[in-house]
N, C-alpha and C positions, 0 to 999 in steps of 0.2 A: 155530699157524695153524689157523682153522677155513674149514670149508665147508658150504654148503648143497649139496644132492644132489636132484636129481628122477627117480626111478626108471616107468619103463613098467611096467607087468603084460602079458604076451603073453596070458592069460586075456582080460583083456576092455578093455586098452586104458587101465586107468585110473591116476592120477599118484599116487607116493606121493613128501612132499616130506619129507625132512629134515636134521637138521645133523652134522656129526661134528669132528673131528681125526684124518681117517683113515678115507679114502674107500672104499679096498681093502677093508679088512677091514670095514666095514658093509655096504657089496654084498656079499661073500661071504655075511655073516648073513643079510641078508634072504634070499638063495636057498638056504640050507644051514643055519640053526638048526631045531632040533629044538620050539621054542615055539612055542605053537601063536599066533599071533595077524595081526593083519590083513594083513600082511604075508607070512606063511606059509600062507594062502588062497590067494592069487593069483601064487604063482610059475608059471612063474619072471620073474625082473624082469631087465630090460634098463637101462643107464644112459644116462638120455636128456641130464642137463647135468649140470657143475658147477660152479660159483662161490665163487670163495676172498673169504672174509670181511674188507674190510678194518676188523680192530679183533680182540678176544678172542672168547670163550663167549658174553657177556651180547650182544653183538652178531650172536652166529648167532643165538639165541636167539630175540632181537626179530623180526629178515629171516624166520628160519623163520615165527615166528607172526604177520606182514604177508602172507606167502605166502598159510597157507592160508588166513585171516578173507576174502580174497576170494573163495573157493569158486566160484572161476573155473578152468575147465578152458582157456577163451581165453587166461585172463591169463596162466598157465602154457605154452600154446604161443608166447605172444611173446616170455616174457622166456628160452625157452629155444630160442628165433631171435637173440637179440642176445650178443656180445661184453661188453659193461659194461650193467647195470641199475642203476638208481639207486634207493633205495625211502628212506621215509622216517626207520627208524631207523638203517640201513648203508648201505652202498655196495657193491656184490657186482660183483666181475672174472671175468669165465672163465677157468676153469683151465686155464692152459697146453695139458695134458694132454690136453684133450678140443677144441681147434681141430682142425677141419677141415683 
């Protein structure tokens, strides 16, 4: 099972999207690896949604990179207002885990 992830930065507010098999343990990395990269600027990060992937890897894949090519900060706060999002290569469910 994969998932797409949208992380907050408490630094300056801004979205980092991306995919896993294992949600847990990539938020802990972004706020706790030792690498220095864009991610590790801007801790600490808060998790703001998650969406389980329906289909494999090539299908987070695709949803992750539909995400970002919109370089919409808006389109990120809707789809992480809504329950089920539809895009055009996946289909993406909220996780369980993260209902309200």
């Amino acid at each position: 099972m994969y998932y797409i992830y949208v992380l907050e930065s408490d630094i300056d507010k801004s979205y980092y999207v991306g995919y896993t098999n294992n949600v847990e343990r990539r938020f802990f990395d972004h706020n706790h690896s030792e690498h220095i990269t864009y991610s590790a600027k801007l801790r600490s990060w808060k998790l703001k949604a998650v969406f389980e992937v329906k289909g494999g890897l090539s299908e987070a894949m695709k949803a992750e990179k539909f995400i970002k090519r919109q370089k919409s900060r808006s389109f990120i706060d809707k789809i992480c207002d809504k329950d089920t999002i539809e895009l055009p290569m996946a289909q993406l469910v909220r996780a369980p885990h993260m209902r309200d």
